[in-house]
KEZA-643292 format. One line per field, with one value per residue (C-alpha): residue number from 1; residue in one letter; y, x, z. Coordinates in nm, 4 decimals. Each point is the difference from the previous one (the first is absolute). Layout:
residues N
i = (NUM ...)
aa = (A ...)
yy = (Y ...)
xx = (X ...)
zz = (Z ...)
END
This chain:
residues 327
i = (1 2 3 4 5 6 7 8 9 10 11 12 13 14 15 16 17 18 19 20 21 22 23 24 25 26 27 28 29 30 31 32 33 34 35 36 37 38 39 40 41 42 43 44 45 46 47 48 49 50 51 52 53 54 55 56 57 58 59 60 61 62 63 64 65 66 67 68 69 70 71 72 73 74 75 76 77 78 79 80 81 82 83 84 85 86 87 88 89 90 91 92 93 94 95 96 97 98 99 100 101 102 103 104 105 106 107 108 109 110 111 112 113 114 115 116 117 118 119 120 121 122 123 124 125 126 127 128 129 130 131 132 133 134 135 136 137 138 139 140 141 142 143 144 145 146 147 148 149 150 151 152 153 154 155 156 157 158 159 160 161 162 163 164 165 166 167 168 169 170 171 172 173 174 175 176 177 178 179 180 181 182 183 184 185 186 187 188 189 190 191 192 193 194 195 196 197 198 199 200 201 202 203 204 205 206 207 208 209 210 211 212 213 214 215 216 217 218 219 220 221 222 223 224 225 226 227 228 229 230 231 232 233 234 235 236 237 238 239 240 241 242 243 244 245 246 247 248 249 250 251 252 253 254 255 256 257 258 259 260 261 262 263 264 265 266 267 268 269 270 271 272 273 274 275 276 277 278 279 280 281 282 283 284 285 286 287 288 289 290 291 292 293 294 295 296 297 298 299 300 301 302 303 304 305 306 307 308 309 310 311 312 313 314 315 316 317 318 319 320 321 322 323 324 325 326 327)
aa = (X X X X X X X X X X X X X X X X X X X X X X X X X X X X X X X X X X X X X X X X X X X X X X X X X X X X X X X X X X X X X X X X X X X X X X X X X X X X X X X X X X X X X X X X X X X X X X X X X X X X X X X X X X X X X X X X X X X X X X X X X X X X X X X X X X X X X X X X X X X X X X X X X X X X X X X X X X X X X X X X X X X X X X X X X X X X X X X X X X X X X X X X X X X X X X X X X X X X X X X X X X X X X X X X X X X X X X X X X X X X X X X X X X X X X X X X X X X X X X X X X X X X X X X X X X X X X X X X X X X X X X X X X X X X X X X X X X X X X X X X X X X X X X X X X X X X X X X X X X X X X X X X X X X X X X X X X X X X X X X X X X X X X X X)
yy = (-0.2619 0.4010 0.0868 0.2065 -0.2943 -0.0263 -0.3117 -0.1960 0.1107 0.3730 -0.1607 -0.0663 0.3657 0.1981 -0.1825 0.0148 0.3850 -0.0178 -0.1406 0.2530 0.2586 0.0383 -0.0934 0.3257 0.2221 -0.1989 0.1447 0.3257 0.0368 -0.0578 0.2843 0.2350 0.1066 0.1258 0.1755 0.2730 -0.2245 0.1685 -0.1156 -0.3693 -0.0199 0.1488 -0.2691 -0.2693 0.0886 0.0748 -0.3416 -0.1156 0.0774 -0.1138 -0.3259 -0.0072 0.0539 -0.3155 -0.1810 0.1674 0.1763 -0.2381 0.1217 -0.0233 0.0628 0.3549 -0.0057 -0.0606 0.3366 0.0826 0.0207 0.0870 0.2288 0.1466 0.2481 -0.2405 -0.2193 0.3395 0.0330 -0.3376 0.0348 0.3769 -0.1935 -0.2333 0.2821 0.1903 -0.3372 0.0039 0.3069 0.0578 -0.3476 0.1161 0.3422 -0.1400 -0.2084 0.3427 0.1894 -0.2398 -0.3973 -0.1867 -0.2530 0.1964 0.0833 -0.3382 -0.0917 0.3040 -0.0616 -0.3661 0.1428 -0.0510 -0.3501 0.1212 0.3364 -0.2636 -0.1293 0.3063 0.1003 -0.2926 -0.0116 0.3901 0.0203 -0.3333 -0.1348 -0.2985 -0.1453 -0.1614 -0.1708 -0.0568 -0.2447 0.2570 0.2715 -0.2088 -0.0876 0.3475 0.0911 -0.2772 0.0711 0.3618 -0.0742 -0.2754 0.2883 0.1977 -0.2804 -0.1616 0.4560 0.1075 0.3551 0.2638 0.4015 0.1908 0.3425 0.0966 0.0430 -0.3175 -0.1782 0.2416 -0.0950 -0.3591 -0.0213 0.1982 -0.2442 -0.2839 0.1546 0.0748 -0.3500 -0.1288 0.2013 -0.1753 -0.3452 0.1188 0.1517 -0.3265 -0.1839 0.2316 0.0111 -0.3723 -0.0031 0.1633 -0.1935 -0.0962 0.1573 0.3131 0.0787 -0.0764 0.2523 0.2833 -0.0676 0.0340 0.3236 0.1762 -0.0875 0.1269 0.2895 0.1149 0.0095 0.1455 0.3575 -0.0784 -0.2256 0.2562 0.2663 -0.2317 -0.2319 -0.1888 -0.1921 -0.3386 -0.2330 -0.3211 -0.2357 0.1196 -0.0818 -0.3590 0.1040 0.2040 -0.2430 -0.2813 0.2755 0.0493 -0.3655 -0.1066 0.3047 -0.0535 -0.4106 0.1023 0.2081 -0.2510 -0.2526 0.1990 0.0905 -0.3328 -0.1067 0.3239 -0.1163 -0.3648 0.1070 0.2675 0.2940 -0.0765 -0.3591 0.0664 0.3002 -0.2215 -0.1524 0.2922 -0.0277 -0.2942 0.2816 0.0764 -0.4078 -0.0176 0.3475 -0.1389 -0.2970 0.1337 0.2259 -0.2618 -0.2027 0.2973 0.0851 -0.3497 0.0121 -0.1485 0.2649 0.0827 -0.1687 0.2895 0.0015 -0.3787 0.0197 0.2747 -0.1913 -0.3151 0.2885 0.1095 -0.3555 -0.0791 0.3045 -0.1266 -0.3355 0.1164 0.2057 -0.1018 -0.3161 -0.2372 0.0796 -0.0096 -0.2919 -0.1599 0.1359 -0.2293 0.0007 -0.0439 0.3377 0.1163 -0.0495 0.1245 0.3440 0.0855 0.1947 -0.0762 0.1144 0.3037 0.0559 0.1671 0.2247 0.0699 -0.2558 -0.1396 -0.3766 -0.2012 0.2955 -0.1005 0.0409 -0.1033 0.2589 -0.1991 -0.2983 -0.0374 0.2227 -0.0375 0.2153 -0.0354 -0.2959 -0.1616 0.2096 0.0466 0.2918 -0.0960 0.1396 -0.1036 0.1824)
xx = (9.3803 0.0215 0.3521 -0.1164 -0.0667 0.1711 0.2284 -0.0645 0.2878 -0.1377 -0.3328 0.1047 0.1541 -0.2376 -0.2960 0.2746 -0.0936 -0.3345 -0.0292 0.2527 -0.1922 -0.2891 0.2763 0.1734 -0.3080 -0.1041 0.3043 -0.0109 -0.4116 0.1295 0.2019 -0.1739 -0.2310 0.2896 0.1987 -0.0200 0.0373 0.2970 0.1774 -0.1681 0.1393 0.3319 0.0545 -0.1359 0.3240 0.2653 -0.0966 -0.0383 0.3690 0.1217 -0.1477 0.1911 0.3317 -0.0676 -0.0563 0.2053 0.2907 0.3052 0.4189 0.1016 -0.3581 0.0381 -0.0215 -0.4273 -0.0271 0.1238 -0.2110 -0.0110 -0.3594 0.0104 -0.2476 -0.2447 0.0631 -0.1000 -0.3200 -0.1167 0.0211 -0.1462 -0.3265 -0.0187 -0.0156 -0.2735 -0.2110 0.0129 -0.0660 -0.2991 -0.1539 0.0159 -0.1213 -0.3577 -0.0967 0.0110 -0.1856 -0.3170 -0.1222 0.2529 -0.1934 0.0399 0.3279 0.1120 -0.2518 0.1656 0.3837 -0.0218 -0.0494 0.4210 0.0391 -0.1879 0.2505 0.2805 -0.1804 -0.0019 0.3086 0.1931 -0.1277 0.0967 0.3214 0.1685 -0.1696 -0.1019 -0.2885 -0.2791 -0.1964 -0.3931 0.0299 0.1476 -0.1899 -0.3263 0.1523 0.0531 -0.3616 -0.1718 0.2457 -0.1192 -0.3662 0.0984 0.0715 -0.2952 -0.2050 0.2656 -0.0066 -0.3380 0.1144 -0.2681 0.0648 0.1822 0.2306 0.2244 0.2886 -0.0012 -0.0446 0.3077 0.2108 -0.0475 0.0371 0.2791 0.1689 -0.0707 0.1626 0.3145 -0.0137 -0.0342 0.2908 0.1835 -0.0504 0.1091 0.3095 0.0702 -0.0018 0.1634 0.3144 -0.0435 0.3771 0.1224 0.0282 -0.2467 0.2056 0.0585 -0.3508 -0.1311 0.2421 -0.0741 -0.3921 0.0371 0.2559 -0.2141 -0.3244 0.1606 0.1394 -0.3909 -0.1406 0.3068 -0.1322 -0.3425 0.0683 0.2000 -0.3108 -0.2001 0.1619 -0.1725 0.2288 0.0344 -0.0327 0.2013 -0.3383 -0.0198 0.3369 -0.0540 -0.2708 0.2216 0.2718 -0.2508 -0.1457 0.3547 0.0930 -0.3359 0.0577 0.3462 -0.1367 -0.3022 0.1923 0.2351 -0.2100 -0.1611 0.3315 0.0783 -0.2967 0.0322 0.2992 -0.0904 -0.3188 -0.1518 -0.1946 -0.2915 -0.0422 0.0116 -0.1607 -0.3579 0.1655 -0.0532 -0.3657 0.0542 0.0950 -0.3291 -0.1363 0.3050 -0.1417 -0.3643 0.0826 0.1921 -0.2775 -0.2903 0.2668 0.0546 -0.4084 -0.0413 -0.2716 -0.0426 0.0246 -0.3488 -0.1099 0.0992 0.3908 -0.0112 -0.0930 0.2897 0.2776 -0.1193 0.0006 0.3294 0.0962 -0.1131 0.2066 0.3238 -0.0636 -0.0754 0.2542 0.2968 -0.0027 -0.1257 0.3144 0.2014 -0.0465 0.0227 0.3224 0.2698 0.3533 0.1267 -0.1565 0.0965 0.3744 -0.0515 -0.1425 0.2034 0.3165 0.2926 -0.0031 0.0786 0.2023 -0.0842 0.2378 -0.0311 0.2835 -0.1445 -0.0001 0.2851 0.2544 0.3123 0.1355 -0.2356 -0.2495 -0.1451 -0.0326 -0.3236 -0.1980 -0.3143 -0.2782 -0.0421 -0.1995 0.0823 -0.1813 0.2391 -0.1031 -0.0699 -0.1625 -0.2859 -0.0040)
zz = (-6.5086 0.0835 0.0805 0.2820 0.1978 0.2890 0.0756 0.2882 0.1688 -0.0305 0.1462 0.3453 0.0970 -0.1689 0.2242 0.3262 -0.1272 0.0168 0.3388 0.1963 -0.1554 0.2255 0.2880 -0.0482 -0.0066 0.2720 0.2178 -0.1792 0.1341 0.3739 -0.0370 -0.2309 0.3209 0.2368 -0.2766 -0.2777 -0.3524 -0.1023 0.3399 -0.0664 -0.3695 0.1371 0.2241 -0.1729 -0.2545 0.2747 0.1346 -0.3187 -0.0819 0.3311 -0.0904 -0.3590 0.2196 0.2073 -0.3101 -0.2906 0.1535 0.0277 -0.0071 -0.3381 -0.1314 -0.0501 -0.3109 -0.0006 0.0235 -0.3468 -0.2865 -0.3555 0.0321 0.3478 -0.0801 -0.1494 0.3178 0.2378 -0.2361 0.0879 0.3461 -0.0210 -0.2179 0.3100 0.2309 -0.2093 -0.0166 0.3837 0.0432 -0.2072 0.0431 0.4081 -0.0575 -0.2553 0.2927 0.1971 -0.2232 -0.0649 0.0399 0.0051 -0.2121 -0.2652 -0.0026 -0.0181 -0.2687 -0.2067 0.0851 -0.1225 -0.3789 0.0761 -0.1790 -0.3273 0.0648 -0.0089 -0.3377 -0.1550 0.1027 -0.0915 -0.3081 -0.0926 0.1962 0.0382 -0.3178 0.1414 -0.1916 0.3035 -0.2301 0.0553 0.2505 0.2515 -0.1224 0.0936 0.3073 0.1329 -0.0805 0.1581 0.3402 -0.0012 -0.0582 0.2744 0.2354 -0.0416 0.1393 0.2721 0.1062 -0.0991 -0.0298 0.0216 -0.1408 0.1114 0.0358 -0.3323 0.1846 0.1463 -0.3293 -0.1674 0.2851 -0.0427 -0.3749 0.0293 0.3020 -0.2778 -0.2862 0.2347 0.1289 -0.3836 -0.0830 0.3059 -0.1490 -0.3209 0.1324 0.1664 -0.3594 -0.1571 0.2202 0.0661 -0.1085 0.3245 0.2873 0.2163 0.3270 -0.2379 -0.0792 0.3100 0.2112 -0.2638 0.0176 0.3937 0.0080 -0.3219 0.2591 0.3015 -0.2040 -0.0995 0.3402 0.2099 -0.0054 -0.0029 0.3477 0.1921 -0.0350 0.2007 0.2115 0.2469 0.2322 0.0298 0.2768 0.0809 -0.0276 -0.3609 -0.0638 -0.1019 -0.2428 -0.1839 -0.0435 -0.0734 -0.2900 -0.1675 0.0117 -0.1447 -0.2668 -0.0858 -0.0387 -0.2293 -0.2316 -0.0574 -0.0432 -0.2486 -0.1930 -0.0377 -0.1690 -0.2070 -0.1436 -0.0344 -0.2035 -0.2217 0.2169 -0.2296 0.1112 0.3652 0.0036 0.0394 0.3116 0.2132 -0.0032 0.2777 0.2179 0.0425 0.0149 0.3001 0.1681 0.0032 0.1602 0.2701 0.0374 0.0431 0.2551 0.1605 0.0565 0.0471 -0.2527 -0.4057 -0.2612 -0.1730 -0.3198 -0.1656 0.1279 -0.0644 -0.3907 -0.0317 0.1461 -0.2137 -0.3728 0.1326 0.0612 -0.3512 -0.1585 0.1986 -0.1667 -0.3410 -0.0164 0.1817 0.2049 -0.2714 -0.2208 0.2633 0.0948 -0.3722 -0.0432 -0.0246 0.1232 -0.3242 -0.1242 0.3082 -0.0985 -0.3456 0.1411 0.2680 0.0774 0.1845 0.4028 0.1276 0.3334 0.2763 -0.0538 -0.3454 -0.1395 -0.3076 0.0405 -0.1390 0.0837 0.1585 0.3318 0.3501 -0.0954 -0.3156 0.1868 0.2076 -0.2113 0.2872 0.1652 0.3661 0.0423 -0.2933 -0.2086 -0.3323 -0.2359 -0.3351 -0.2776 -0.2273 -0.3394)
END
């Protein structure tokens, strides 16, 4: 069995990932019409880090805001912002069809990448599965020709957001609190200046969106670090492609209408690839091998676990989730 298949307790975040996704550009499309996308972005991370606050920020805690790589942390959150940035700006500058036909070339980024920077060896059965989700795509999308720019500027938001996920494994040893607060602050950081050149202001009404888009944020991302840490970035990687099964459905509810024939057969290729390459093995793993793999937990706040004193205790995520790390 490939060693970049993720354990089942990897399984379960990564696809709590996959359906928040289309939640938060859900929120961010109610807003995107009333305000520049520099002042969206900007306060999708202020509220963002507001959010981590309620959550993260405790007396005594203090201490989550130290870490060993600060300016690899900033870079993370800085790829984040660039992926956000340019994946709003492609659907701008042509069909949007066909910018989100090119931008999901990101898993087989996170392939390739993996594979040259983290040295992570996907195997064939990911590999395979990564195709088949993208050629999924193309029929669930349809996508049609289009402008250059808009296909540079979509390729380019899914090598940023490739580089995110990788950034996420590779500082998988920081904790989760830590990496999430730098991702926000190196975020918020990027689009400060842009934001303040054209501001558009806000009204109360709007006010719950915006929360609602930094809670559902700061929930996705961590969701999506924890399964980062709990499995390889080459075995989840072919998870992402239910992003766009979850987005089609909600789509079809929302029109009140079945998707075509054509939409139908891609969900059920990228359904196949999910299988072939991730959930099948999943599920077949054992909780003996998962014992054998794994590393101890992590704390919150960056105790290692075992450590004396209170803070080595409860080594826990918020809601239960404990970090752990697949190898």
């Amino acid at each position: 069995m490939s060693n970049a298949a993720p354990t089942r307790r990897a399984l379960w975040p990564a696809m709590g990932a996959v359906v928040l996704w289309p939640v938060v550009e859900g929120l961010g499309g109610a807003l995107v019409r009333a305000h520049p996308w520099s002042e969206l972005l900007w306060l999708r991370y202020a509220s963002f880090l507001v959010a981590w606050a309620v959550v993260f920020l405790r007396p005594g805690r203090a201490g989550m805001l130290r870490t060993r790589h600060p300016a690899r942390q900033l870079l993370r959150g800085v790829l984040m912002a660039v992926a956000s940035a340019l994946e709003i700006t492609s659907w701008q500058w042509g069909p949007s069809a066909l910018a989100r036909a090119v931008f999901w070339a990101c898993p087989v980024l996170v392939l390739a990448g993996a594979w040259w920077l983290l040295r992570e060896r996907p195997g064939a059965r990911p590999v395979a599965a990564a195709l088949l989700g993208w050629l999924g795509v193309v029929f669930v999308l349809r996508p049609g020709l289009g402008p250059w720019s808009t296909m540079a500027s979509s390729f380019g938001a899914a090598a940023a957001f490739a580089g995110y996920i990788l950034a996420c494994r590779w500082l998988r040893r920081e904790s989760l609190g830590t990496g999430l607060f730098y991702t926000g602050l190196g975020a918020l950081l990027s689009f400060s200046l842009l934001a303040s050149r054209s501001w558009t202001p806000v009204v109360a009404t709007e006010l719950p969106l915006i929360v609602a888009l930094g809670a559902a944020t700061l929930l996705f991302l961590a969701l999506l670090d924890v399964a980062l840490e709990r499995a390889r970035s080459a075995a989840l990687a072919p998870l992402l492609y239910g992003v766009v099964v979850v987005e089609a459905l909600i789509g079809a509810a929302y029109r009140r209408r079945t998707p075509g024939w054509t939409a139908l057969a891609g969900m059920v290729v990228i359904a196949a690839g999910m299988g072939l390459g991730v959930l099948w093995q999943a599920w077949r793993r054992s909780e003996r091998d998962l014992a054998a793999e794994g590393s101890p937990e992590r704390s919150v706040d960056g105790v290692a676990a075992g450590a004396g004193g209170p803070a080595g205790s409860a080594l826990k995520k918020p809601g239960g989730l404990s970090r752990r790390t697949d190898r």
